[in-house]
N, CA, C and O atoms as a MOPAC input file, in Angstrom:
PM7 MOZYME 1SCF
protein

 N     24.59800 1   182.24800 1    -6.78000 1
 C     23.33600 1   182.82500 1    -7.17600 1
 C     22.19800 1   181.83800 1    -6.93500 1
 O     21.12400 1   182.08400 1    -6.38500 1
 N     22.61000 1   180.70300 1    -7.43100 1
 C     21.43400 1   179.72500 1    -7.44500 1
 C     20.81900 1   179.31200 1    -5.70400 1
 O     19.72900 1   178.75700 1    -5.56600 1
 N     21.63800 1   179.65400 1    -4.57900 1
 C     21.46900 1   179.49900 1    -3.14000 1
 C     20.91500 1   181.03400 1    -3.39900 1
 O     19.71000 1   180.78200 1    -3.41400 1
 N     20.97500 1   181.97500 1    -3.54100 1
 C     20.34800 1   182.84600 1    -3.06800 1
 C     19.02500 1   182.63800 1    -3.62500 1
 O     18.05100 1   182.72800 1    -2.87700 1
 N     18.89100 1   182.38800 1    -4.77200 1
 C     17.38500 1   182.02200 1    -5.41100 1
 C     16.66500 1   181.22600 1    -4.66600 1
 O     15.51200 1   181.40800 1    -4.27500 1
 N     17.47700 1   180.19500 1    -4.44200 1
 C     16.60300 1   179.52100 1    -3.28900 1
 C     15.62800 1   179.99100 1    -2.37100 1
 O     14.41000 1   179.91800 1    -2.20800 1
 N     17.03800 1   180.71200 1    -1.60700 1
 C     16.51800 1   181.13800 1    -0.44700 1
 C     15.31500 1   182.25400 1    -0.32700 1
 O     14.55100 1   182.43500 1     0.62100 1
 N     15.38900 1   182.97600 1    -1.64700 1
 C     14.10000 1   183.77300 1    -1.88900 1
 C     13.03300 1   182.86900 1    -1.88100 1
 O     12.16400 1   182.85600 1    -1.01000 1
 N     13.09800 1   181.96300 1    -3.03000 1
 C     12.03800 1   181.26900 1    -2.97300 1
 C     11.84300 1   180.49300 1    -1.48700 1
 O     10.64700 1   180.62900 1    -1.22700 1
 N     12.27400 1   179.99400 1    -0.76500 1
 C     11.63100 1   179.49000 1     0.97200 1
 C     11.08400 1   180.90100 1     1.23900 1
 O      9.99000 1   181.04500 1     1.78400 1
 N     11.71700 1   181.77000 1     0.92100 1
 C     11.12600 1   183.18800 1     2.22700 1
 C      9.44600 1   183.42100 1     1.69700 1
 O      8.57800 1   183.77700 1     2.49400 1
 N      9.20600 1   183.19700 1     0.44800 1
 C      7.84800 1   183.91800 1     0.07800 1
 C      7.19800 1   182.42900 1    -0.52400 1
 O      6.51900 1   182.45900 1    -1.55000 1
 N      7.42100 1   181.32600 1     0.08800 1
 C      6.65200 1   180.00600 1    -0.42500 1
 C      5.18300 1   180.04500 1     0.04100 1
 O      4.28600 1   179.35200 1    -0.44000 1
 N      5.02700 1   181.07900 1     1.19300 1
 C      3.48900 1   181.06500 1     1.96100 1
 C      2.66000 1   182.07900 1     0.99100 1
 O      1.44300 1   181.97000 1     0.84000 1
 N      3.55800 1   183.21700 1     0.26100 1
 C      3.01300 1   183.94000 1    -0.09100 1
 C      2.10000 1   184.36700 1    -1.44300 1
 O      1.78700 1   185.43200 1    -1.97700 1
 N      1.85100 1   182.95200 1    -1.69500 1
 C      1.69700 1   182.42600 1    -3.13900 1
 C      2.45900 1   182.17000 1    -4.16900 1
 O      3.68700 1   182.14100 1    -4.08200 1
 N      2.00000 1   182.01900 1    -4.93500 1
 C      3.32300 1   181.27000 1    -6.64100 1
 C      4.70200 1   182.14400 1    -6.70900 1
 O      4.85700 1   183.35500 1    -6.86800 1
 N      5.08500 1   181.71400 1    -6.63700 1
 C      6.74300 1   182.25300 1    -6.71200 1
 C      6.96400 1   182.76700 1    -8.07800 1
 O      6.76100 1   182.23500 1    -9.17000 1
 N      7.57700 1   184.29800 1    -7.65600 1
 C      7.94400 1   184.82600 1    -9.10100 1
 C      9.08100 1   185.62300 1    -9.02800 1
 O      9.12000 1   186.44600 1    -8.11400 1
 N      9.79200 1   185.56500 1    -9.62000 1
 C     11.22700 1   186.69400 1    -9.94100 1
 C     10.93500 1   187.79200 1   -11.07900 1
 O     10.65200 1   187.66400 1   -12.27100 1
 N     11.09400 1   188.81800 1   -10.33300 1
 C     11.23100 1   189.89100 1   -11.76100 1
 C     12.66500 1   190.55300 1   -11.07200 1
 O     13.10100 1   190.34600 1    -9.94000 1
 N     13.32700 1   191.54900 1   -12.31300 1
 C     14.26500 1   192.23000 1   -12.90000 1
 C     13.63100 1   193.55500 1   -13.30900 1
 O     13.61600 1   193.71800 1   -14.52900 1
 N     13.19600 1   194.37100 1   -12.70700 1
 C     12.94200 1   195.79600 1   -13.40300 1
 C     14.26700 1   196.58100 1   -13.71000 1
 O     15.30200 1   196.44400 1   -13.05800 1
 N     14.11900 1   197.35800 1   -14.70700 1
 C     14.61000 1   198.38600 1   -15.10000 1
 C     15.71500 1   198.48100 1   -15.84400 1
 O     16.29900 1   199.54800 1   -16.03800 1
 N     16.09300 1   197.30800 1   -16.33600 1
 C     17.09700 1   196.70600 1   -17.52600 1
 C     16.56700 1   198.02400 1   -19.16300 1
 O     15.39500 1   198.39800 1   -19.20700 1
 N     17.30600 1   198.38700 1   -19.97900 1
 C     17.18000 1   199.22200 1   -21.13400 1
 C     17.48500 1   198.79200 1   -22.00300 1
 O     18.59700 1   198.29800 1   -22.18300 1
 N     16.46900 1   198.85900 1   -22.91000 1
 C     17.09000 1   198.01600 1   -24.21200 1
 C     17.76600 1   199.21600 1   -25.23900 1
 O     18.43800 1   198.81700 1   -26.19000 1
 N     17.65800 1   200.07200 1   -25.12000 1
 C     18.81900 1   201.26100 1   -26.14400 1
 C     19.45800 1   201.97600 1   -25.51400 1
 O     18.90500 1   202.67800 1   -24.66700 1
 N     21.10100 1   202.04500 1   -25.75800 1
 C     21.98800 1   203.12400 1   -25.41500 1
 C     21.57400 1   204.38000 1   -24.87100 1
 O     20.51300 1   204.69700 1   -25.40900 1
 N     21.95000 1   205.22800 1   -24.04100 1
 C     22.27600 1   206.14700 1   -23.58100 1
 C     22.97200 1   207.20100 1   -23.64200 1
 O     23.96700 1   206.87700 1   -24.29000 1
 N     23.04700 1   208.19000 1   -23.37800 1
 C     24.09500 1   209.39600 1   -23.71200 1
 C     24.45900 1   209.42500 1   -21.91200 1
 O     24.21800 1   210.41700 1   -21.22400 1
 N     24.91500 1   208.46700 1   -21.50300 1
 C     25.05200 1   208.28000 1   -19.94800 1
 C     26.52600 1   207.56200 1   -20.12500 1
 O     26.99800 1   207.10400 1   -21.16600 1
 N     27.10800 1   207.59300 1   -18.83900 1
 C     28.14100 1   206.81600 1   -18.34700 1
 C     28.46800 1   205.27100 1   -18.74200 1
 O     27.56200 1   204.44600 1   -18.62100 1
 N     29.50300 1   204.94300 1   -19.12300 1
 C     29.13000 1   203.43300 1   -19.78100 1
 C     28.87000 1   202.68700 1   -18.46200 1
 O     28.01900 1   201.80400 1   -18.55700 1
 N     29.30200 1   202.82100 1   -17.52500 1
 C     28.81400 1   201.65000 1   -16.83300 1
 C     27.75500 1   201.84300 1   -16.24200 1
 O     27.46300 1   200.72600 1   -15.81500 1
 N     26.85700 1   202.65000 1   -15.88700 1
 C     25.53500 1   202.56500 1   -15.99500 1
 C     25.01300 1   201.58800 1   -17.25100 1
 O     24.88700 1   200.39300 1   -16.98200 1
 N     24.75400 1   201.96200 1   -18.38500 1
 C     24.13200 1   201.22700 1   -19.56000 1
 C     25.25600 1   200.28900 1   -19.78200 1
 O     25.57900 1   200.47700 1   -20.95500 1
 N     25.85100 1   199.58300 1   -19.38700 1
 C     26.38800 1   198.23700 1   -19.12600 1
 C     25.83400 1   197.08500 1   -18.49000 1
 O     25.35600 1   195.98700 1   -18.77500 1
 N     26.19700 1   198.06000 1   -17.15800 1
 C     25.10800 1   197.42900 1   -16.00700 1
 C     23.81400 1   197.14200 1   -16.22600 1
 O     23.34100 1   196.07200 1   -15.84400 1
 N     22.83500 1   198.38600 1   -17.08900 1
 C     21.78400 1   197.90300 1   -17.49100 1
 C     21.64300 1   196.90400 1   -18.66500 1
 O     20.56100 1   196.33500 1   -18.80700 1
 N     22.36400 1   196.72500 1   -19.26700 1
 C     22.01900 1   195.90500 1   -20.43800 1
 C     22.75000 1   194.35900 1   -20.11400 1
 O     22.49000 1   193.36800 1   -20.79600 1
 N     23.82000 1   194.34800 1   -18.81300 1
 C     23.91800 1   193.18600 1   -18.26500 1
 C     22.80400 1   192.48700 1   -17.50200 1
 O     23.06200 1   191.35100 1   -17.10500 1
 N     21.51400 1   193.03100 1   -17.21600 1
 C     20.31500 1   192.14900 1   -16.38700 1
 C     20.07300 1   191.70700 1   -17.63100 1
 O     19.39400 1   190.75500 1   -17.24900 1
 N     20.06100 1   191.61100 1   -18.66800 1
 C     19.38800 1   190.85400 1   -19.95200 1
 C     19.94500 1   189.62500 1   -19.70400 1
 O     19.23600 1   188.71100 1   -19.28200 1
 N     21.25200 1   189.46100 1   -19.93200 1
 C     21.87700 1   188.18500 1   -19.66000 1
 C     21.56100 1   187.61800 1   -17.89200 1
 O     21.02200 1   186.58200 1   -17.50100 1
 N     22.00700 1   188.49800 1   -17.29800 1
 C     21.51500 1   188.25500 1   -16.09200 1
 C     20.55700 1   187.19700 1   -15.90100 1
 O     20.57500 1   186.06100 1   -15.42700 1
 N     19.62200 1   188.04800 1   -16.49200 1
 C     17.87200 1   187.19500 1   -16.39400 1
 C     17.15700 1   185.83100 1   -17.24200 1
 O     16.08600 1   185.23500 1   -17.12500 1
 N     18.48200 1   185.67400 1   -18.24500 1
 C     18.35900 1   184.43100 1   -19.13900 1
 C     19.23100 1   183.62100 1   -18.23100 1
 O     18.84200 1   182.47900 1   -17.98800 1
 N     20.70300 1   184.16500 1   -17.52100 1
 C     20.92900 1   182.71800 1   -17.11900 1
 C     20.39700 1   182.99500 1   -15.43300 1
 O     21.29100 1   182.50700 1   -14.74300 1
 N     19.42500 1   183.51500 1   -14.61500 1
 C     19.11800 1   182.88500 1   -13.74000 1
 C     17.97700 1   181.95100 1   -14.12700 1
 O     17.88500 1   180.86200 1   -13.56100 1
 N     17.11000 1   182.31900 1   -15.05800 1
 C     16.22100 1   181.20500 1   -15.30000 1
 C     16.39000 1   180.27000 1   -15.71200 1
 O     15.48700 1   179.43400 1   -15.68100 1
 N     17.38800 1   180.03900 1   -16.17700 1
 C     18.26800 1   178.62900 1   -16.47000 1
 C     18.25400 1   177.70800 1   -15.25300 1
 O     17.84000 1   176.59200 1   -14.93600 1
 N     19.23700 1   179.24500 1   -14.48000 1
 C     19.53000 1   178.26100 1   -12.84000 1
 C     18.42700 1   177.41600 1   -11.98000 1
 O     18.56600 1   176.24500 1   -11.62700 1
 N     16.92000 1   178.54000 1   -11.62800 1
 C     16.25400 1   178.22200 1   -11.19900 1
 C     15.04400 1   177.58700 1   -11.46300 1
 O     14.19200 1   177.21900 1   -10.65500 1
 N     15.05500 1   177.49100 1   -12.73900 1
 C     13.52000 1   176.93400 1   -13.45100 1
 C     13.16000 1   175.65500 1   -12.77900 1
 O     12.04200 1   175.42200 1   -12.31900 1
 N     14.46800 1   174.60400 1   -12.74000 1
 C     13.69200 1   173.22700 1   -11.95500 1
 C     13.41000 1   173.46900 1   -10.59100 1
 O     13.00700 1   172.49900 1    -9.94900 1
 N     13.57600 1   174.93700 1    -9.80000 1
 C     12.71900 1   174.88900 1    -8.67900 1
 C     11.91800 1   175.97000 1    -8.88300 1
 O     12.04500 1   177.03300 1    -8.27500 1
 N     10.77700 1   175.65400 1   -10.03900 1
 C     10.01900 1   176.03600 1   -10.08700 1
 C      9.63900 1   177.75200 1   -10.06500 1
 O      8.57900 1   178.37000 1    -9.96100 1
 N     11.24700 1   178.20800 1   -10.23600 1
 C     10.80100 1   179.80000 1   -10.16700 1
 C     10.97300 1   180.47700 1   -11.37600 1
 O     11.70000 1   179.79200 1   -12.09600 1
 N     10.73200 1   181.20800 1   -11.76100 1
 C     10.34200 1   182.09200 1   -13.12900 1
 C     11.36800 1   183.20400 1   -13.00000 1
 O     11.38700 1   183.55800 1   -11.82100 1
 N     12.12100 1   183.81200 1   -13.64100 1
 C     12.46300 1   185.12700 1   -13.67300 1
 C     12.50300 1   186.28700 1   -15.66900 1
 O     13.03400 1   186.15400 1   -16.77100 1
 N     11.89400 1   186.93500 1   -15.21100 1
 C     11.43000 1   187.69000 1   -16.07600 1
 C     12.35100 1   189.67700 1   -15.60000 1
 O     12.76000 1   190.01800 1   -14.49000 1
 N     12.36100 1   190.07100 1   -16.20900 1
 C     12.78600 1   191.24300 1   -16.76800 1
 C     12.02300 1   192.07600 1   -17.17100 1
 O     11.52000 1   191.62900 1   -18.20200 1
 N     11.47400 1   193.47300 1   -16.85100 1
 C     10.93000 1   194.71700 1   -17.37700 1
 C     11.60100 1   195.81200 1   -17.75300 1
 O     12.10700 1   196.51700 1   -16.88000 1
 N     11.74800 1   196.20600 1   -19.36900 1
 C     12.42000 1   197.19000 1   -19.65300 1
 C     11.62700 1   198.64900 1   -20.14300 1
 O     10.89500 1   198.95300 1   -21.08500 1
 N     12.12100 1   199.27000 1   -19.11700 1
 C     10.49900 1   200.43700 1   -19.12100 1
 C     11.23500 1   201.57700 1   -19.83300 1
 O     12.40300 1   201.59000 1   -19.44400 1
 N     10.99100 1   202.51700 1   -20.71100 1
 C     11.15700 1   203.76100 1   -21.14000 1
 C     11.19600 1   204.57400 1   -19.81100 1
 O     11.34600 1   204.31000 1   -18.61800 1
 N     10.94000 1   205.96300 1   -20.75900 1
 C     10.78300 1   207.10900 1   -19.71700 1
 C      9.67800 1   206.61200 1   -18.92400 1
 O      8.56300 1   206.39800 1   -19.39800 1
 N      9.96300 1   206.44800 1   -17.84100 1
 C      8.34400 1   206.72100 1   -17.01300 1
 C      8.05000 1   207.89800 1   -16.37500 1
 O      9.04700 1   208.55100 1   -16.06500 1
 N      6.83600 1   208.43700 1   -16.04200 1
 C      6.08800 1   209.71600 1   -15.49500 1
 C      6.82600 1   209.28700 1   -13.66900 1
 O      6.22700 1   208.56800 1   -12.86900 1
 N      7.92200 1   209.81700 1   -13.45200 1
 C      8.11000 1   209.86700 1   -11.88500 1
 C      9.03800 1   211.18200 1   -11.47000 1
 O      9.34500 1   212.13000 1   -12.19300 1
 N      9.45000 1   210.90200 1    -9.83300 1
 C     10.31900 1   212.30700 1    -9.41500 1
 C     11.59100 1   212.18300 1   -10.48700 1
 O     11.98700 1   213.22400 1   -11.01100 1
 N     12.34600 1   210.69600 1   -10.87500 1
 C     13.56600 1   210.95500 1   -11.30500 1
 C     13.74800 1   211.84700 1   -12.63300 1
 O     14.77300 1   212.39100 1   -13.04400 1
 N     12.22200 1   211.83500 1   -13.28100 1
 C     11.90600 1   211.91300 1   -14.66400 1
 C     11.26300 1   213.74600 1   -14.58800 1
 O     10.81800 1   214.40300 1   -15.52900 1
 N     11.41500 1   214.12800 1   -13.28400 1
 C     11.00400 1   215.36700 1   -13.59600 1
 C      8.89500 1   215.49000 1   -13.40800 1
 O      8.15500 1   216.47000 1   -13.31700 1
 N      8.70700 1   214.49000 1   -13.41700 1
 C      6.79900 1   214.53800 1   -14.07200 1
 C      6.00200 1   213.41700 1   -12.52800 1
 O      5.05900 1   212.62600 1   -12.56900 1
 N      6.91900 1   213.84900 1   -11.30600 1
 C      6.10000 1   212.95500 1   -10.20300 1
 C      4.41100 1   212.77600 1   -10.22600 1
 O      3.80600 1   211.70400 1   -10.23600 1
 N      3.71100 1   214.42000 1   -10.23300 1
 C      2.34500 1   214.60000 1   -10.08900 1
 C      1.61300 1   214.84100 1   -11.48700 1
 O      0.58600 1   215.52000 1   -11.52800 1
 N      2.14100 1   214.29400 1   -12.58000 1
 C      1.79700 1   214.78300 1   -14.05900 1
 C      1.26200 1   213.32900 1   -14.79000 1
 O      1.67000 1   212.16800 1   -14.80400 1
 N      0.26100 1   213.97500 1   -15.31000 1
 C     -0.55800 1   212.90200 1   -16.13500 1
 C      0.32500 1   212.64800 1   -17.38200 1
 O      0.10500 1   213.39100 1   -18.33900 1
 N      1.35300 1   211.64700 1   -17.52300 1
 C      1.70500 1   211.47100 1   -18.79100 1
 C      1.33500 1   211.98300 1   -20.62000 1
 O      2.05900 1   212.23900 1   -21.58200 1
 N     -0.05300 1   211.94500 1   -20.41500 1
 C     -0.75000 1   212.03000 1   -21.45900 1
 C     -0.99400 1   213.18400 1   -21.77000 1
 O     -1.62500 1   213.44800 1   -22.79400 1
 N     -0.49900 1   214.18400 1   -20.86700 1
 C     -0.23200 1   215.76600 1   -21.56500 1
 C      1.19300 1   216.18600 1   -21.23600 1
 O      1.47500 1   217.38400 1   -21.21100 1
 N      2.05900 1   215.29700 1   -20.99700 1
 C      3.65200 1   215.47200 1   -21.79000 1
 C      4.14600 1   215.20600 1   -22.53700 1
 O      4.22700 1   214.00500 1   -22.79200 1
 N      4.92000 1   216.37800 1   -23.52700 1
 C      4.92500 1   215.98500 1   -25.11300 1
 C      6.34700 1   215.71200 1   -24.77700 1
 O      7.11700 1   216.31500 1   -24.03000 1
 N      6.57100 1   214.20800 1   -25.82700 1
 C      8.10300 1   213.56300 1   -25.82700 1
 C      7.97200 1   213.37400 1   -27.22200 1
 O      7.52400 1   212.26700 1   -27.52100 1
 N      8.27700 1   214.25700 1   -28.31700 1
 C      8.36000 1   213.68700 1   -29.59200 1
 C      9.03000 1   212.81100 1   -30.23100 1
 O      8.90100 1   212.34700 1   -31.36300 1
 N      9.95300 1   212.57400 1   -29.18500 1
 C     11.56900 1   211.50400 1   -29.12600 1
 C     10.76600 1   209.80600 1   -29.43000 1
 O     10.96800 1   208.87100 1   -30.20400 1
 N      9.64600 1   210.16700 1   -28.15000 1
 C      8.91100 1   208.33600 1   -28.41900 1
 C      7.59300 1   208.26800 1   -29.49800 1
 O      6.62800 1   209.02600 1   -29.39600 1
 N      7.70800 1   207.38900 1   -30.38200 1
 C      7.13100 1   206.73400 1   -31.15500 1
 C      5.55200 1   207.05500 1   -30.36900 1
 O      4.64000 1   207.21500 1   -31.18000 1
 N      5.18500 1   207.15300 1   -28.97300 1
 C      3.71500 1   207.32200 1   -28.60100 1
 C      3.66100 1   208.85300 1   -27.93000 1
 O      2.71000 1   209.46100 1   -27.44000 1
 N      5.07900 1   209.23700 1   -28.10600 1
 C      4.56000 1   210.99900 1   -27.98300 1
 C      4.31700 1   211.52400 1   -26.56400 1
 O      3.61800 1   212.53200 1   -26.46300 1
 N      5.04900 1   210.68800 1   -24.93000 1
 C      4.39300 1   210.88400 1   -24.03200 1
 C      5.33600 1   209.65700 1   -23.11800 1
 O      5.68000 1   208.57700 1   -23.60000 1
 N      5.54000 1   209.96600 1   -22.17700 1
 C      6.15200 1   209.08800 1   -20.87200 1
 C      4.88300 1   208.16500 1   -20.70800 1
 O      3.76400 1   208.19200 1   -21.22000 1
 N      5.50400 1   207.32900 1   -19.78300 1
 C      4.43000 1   206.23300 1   -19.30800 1
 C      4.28600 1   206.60300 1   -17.96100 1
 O      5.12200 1   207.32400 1   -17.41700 1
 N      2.96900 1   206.03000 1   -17.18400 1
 C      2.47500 1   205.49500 1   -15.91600 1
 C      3.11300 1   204.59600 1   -15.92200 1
 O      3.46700 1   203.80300 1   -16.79400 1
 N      3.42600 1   204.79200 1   -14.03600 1
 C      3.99400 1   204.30100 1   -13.23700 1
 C      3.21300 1   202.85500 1   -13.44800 1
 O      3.70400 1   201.73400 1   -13.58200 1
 N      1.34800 1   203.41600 1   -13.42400 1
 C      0.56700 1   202.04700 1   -13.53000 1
 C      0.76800 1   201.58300 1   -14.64300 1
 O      1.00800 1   200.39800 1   -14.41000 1
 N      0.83600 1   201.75400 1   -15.83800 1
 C      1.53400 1   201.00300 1   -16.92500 1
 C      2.18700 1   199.66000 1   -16.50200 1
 O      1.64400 1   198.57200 1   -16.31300 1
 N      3.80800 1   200.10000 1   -16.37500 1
 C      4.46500 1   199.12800 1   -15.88900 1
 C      3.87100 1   198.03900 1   -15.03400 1
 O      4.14600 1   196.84500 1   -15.15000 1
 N      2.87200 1   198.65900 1   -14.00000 1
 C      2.44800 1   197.74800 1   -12.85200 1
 C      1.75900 1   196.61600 1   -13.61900 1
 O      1.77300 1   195.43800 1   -13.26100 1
 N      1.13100 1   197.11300 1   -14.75400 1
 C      0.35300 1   196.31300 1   -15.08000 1
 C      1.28600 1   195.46600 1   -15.94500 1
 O      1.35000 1   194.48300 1   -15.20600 1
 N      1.73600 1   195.28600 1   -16.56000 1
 C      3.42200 1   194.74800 1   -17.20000 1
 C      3.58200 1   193.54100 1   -15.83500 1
 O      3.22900 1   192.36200 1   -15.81100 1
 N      3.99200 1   194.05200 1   -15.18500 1
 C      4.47900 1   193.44700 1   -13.97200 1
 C      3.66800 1   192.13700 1   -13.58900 1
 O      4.02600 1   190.96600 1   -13.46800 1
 N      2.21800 1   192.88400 1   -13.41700 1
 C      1.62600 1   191.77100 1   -12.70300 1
 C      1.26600 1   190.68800 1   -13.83100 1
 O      1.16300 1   189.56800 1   -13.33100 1
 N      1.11100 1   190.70700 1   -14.81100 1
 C      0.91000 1   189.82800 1   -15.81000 1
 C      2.02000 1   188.71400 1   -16.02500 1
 O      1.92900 1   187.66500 1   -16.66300 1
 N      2.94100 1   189.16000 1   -15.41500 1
 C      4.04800 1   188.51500 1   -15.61700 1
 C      4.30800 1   187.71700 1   -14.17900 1
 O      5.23800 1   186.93300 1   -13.99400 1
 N      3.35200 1   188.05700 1   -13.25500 1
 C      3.15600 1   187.02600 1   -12.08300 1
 C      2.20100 1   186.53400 1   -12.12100 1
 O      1.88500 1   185.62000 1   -11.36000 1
 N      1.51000 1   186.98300 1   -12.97800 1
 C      0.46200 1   186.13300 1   -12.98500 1
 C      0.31500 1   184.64900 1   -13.48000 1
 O      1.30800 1   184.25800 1   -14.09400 1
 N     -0.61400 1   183.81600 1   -13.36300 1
 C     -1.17700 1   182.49200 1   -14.07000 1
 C     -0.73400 1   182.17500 1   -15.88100 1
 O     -0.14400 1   181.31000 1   -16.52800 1
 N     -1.51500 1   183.60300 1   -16.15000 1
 C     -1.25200 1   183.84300 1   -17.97000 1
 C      0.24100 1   183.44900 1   -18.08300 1
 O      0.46500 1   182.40600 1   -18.69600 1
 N      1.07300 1   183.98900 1   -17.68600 1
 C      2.42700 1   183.96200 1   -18.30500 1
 C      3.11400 1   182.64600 1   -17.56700 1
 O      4.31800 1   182.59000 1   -17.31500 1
 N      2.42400 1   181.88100 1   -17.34300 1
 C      3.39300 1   180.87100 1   -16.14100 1
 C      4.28000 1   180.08200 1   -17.41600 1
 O      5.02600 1   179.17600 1   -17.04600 1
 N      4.23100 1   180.35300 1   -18.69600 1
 C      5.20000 1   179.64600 1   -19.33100 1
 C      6.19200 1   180.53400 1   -20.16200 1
 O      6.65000 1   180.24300 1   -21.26700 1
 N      6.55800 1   182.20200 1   -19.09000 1
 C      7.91300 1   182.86500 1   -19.62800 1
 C      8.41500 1   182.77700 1   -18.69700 1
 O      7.81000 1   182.51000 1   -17.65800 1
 N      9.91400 1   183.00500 1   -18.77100 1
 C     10.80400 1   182.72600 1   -18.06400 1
 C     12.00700 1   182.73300 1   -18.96100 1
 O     12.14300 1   182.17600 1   -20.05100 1
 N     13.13900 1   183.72700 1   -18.05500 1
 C     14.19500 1   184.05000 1   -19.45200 1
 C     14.19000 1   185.21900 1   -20.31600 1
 O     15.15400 1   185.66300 1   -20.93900 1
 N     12.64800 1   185.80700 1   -20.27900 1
 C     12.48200 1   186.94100 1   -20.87800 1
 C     12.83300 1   188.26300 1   -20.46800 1
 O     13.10000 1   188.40900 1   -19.27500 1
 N     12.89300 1   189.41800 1   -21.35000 1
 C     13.09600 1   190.98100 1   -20.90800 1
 C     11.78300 1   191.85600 1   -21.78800 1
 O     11.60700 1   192.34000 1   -22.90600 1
 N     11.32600 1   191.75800 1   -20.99800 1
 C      9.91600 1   192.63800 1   -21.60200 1
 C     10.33200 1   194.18800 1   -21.85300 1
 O     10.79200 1   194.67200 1   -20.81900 1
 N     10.30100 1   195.02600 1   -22.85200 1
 C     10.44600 1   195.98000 1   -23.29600 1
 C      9.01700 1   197.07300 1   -23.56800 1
 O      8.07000 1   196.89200 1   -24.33300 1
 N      9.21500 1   197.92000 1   -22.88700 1
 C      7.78700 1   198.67800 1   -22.24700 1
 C      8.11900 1   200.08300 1   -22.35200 1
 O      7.85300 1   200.88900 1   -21.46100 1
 N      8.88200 1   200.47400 1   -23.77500 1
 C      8.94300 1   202.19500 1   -23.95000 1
 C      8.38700 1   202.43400 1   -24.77200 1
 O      9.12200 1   202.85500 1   -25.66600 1
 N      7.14400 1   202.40700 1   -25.10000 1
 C      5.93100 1   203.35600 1   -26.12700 1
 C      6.91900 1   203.16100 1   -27.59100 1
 O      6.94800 1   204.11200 1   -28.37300 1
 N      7.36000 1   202.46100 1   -27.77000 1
 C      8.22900 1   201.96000 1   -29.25800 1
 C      9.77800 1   202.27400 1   -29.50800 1
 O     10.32200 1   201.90500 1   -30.54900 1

C-alpha cells in the first residue's frame, strides 16, 4: 500500500498539495448484504492506517461518509433535495451532490492541513 501511495503522490506532485480522500465509507448499518456494509465500514480503518503509512511523505488521507445523496442511484438525479421528504433523516431531505463537494474540498484544502486519519460523516444527523 505504502508504494502505491507513493506513487500517487509522484503522479500529482505538479498538481498542487497532495491530498488523499476515501469517499463513501457509512457510518450506520444497512438492511443490505453484509459484505457490502463491511466493506464499507472497513475504509474507516482503512483510512486511519493509511495515514499512518503515509503522513511522513507528507500526504493526508481523509474519508467522507455521506448519507443519502440527491443522485441517479438514489432515484432524485434532476431533484432539488430540499423538496424531498425523508422523515428517516434528522434534516428531513437527501443531500447535494454540492454538499459533499464542499465537504471534500475543505478537506484539501489549506484549513484542514492538520486532519489526517479522519472519516467525516455528512448524513443530515
Amino acid at each position: 500500500m505504502r508504494a502505491g501511495g507513493r506513487q500517487a503522490h509522484e503522479s500529482r506532485r505538479h498538481a498542487g498539495p497532495d491530498r488523499e480522500r476515501d469517499l463513501g465509507a457509512r457510518a450506520h448499518p444497512q438492511r443490505e448484504p453484509a459484505a457490502y456494509c463491511s466493506s464499507k465500514g472497513g475504509l474507516g480503518l482503512l483510512t486511519k492506517c493509511l495515514a499512518l503509512e503515509l503522513a511522513g511523505d507528507g500526504i493526508r488521507v481523509n474519508a467522507v461518509a455521506p448519507g443519502e445523496i440527491a443522485t441517479p442511484m438514489t432515484g432524485n438525479e434532476d431533484v432539488d433535495p430540499q423538496t424531498v421528504e425523508r422523515p428517516g433523516i434528522p434534516l428531513r431531505r437527501p443531500g447535494h451532490a454540492r454538499e459533499m463537494a464542499n465537504v471534500i474540498a475543505f478537506l484539501a484544502g489549506e484549513e484542514s492541513g492538520y486532519v489526517t486519519g479522519s472519516s467525516f460523516v455528512a448524513d443530515a444527523g
